[in-house]
N, C-alpha and C positions, 0 to 999 in steps of 0.2 A: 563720295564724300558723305559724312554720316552729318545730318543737321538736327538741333534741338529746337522741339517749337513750343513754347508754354503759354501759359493763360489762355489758352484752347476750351472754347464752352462746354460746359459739362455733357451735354449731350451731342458735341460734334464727332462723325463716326470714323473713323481708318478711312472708307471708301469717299467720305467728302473730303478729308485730310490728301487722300494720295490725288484728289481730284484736283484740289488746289495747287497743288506742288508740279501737277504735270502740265499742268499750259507752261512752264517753263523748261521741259524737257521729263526726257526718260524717268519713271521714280519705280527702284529695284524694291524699297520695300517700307511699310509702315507700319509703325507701332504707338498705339494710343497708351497709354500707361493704366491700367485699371486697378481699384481698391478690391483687393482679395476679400476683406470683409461685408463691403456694400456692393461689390460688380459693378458699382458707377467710375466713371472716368475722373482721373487725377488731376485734368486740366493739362495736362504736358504729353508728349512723345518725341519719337524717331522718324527720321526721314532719311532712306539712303538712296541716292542721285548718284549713278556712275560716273554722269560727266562734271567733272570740277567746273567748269565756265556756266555751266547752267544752272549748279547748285548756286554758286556767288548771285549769280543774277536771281534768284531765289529768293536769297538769304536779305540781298538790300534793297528788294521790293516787298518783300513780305513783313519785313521788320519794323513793326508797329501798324500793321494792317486791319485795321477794325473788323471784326466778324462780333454779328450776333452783339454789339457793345460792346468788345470788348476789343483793347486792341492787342495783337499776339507778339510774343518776342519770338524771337528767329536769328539764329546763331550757329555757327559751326560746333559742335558738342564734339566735349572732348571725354579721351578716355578716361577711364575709372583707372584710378589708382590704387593698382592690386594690393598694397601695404596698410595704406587706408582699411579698403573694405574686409581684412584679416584680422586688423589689428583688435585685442579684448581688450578690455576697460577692467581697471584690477582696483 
């Protein structure tokens, strides 16, 4: 299961990110979102959890979780919609 986690401190890193997510099970992969022009983190990423039961348990302990002061959203992230991210502006 692919999970969304935002409002993530700017300096929290993938390995403290896959760190959190794994006291709840298995985590296959993570992705901190970073600004191509500053290298600093976007506050958001990826989390993908093979096992459905442990992503859920995840997702509604982790949601609204305070790190750092701040507290994180956490949700099931959904796909992009290929027509959207095509579409020109005329």
């Amino acid at each position: 299961m692919h999970i969304f986690v935002g409002n993530l401190p700017f300096r929290m890193s993938a390995h403290e990110v896959e760190k959190l997510f794994s006291a709840y099970g298995a985590v296959r992969s993570v992705r901190v979102i970073i600004d191509r022009h500053t290298g600093r983190s976007r506050g958001f990423g990826f989390i993908e959890m093979p096992d459905q039961d442990n992503a859920q348990e995840a997702i509604s302990i982790l949601n609204g979780y305070e790190i750092q002061g701040r507290p994180i959203s956490v949700h099931m992230a959904h796909p992009r919609d290929e027509d959207e991210s095509q579409a020109i502006a005329v």
